[in-house]
C-alpha positions in Angstrom: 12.0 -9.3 24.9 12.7 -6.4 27.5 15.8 -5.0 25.5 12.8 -4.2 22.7 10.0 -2.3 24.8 10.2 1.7 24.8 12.4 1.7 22.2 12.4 2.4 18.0 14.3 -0.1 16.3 16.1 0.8 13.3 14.9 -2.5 11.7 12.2 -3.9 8.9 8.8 -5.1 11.2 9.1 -8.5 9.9 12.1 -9.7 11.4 11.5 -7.4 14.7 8.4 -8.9 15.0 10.2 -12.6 14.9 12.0 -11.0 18.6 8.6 -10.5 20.1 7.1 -13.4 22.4 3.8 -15.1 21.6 1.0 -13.2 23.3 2.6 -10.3 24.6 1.3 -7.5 22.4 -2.0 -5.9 23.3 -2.3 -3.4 20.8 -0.6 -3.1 17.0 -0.9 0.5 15.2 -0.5 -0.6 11.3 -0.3 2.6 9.5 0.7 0.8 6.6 2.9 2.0 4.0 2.0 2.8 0.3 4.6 0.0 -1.2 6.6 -2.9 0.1 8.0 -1.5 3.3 11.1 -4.0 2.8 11.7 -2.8 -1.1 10.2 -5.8 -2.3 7.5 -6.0 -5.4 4.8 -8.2 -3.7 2.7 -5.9 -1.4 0.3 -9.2 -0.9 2.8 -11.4 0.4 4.5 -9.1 2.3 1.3 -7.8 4.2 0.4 -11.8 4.6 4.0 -12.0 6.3 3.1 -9.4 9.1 -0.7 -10.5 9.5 0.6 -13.6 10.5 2.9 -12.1 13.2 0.4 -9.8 14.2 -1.7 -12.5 15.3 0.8 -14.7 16.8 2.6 -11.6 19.3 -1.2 -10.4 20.3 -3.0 -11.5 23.2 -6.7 -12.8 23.3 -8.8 -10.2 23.0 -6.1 -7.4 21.5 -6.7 -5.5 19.0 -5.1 -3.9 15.8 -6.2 -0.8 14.1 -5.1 -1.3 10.6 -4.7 2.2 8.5 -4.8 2.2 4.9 -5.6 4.4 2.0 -8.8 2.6 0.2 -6.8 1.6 -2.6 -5.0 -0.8 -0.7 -7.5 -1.8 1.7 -8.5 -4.9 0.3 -5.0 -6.2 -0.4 -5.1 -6.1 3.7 -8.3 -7.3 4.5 -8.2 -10.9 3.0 -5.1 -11.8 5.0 -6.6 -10.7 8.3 -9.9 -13.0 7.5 -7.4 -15.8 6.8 -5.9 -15.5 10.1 -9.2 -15.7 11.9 -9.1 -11.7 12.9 -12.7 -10.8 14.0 -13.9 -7.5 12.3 -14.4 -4.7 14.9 -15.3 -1.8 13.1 -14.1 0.7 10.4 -13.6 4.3 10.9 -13.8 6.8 8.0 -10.8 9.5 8.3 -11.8 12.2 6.5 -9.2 14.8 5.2 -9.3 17.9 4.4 -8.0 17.8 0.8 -8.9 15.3 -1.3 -6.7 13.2 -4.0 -7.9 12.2 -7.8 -5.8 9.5 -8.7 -5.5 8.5 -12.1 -8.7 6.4 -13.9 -10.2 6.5 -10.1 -12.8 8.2 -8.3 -11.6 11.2 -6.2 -11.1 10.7 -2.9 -10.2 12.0 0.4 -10.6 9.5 3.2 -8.5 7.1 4.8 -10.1 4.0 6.7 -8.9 2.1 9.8 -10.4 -1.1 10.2 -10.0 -2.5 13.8 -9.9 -6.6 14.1 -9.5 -8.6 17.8 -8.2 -11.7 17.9 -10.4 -13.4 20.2 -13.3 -11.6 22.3 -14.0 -8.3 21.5 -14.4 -7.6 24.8 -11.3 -8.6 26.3 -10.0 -5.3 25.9 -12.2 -2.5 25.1 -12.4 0.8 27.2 -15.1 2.7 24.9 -18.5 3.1 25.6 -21.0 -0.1 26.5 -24.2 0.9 26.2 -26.3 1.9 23.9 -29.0 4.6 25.1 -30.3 5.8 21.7 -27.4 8.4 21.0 -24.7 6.8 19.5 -21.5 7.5 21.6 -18.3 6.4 19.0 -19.0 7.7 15.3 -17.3 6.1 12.7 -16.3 8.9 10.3 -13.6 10.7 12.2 -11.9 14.0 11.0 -8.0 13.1 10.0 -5.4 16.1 9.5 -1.6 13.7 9.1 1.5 14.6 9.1 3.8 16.0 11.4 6.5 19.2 11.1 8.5 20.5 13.4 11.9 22.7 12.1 13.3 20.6 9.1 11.5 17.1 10.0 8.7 16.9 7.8 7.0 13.5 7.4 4.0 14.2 5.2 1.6 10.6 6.1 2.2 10.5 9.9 -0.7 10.1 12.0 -2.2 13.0 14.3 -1.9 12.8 17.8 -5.6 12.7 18.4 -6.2 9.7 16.5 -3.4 7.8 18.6 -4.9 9.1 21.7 -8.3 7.5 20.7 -7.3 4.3 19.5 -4.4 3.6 22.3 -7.1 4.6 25.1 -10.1 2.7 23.8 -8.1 -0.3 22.7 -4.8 -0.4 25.6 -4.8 0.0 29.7 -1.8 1.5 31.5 1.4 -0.7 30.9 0.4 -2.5 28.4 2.3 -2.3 26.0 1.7 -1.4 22.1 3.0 -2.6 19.0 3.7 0.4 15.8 5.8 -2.0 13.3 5.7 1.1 11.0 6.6 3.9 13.5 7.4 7.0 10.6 8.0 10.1 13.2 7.3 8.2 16.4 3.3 9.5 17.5 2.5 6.0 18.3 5.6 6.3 20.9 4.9 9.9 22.0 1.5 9.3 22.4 2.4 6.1 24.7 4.8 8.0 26.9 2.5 10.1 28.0 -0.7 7.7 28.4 1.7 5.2 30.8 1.9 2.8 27.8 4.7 0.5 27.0 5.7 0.7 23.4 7.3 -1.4 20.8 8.5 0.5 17.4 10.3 -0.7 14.1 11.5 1.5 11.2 13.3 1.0 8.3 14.1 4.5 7.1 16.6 5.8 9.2 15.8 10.2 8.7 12.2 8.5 10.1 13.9 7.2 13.2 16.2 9.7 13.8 13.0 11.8 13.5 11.2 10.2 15.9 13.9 10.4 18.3 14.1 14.3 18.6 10.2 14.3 18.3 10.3 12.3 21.8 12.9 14.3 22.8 11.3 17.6 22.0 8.1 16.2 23.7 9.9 14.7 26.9 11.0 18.3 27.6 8.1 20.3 27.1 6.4 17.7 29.2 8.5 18.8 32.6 8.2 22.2 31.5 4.8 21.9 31.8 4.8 20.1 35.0 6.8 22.6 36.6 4.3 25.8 36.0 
């Protein structure tokens, strides 16, 4: 499984996630995608196909924070219950702009549910007391999307909502699972918290993308370090 780790793979997350040993993953970023990431028609059965491998490459007591637009929340949520996920919590992302889809309410939120697999606190570097002030809130705001010269990718997720959810949820060298990795913030983020990191993609502009963003990022890192 070395050959995988710090890398994006130019590959769907279903059969990279067949290379991945059992019990090796700590943390799983699932922003998931809008449709059938693999052109399929059945969303259901193709998010029951990655729950299933979600659960078998995590360890006891990791964690995956699952991102979702509420419309397709509950076609996610059943299939983690059937794999015997334990609910964590679920963060409200609030945007700034909201969207009125047809016959629907308006709205402009995303959620990410977080489920363990096992003990919830296996793995858990947030706050563990309770002294009348709470200390995590659960509505978070959420600005995505990422733009540097012509990359555009319009659903990526912001930096600061990686940094929170690999520090609270990862320690240094584990590594972290992004089967959906868009522009590659799950893998920046990594680099630069001491993270290992596992990415799959199946557009190639994305990964291409992600691969100057790193780039780009690697360099302003050492420029930094040197002033």
């Amino acid at each position: 499984m070395q050959h995988l780790i710090n890398k994006i793979h130019l590959e769907d997350c279903i059969s990279g996630m067949e290379k991945i040993k059992d019990n090796s993953i700590t943390l799983i970023i699932a922003d998931w995608p809008f449709n059938c990431q693999d052109g399929r028609n059945d969303y259901r059965r193709f998010v029951n196909k990655a729950v299933k491998q979600f659960y078998r490459v995590l360890v006891d007591g990791g964690n995956v924070a699952s991102i979702n637009n509420p419309k397709n929340c509950l076609k996610t949520y059943k299939y983690f219950d059937s794999c015997k996920f334990e609910f964590r919590n679920n963060l409200v992302l609030e945007k700034p702009c909201g969207l009125k889809p047809g016959y629907m309410f308006g709205f402009k939120h995303n959620y990410c549910t977080c489920f363990t697999k096992g003990s919830k606190h296996a793995v858990w570097n947030g706050h563990t007391k309770f002294n009348g002030i709470p200390a995590e809130y659960d509505v978070l705001s959420y600005r995505n999307g990422y733009r540097k010269g012509q990359d555009k990718h319009s659903q990526a997720i912001p930096i600061s909502l990686a940094i929170k959810i690999i520090t609270v949820f990862s320690n240094k060298n584990s590594i972290v699972l992004d089967p959906f990795m868009g522009s590659g913030t799950t893998a920046v983020v990594c680099r630069e918290l001491k993270r290992k990191f596992i990415g799959f993609e199946i557009n190639p502009e994305y990964v291409a993308m992600a691969h100057r963003r790193m780039d780009f990022c690697a360099v302003n890192s050492i420029l930094k370090s040197l002033k």
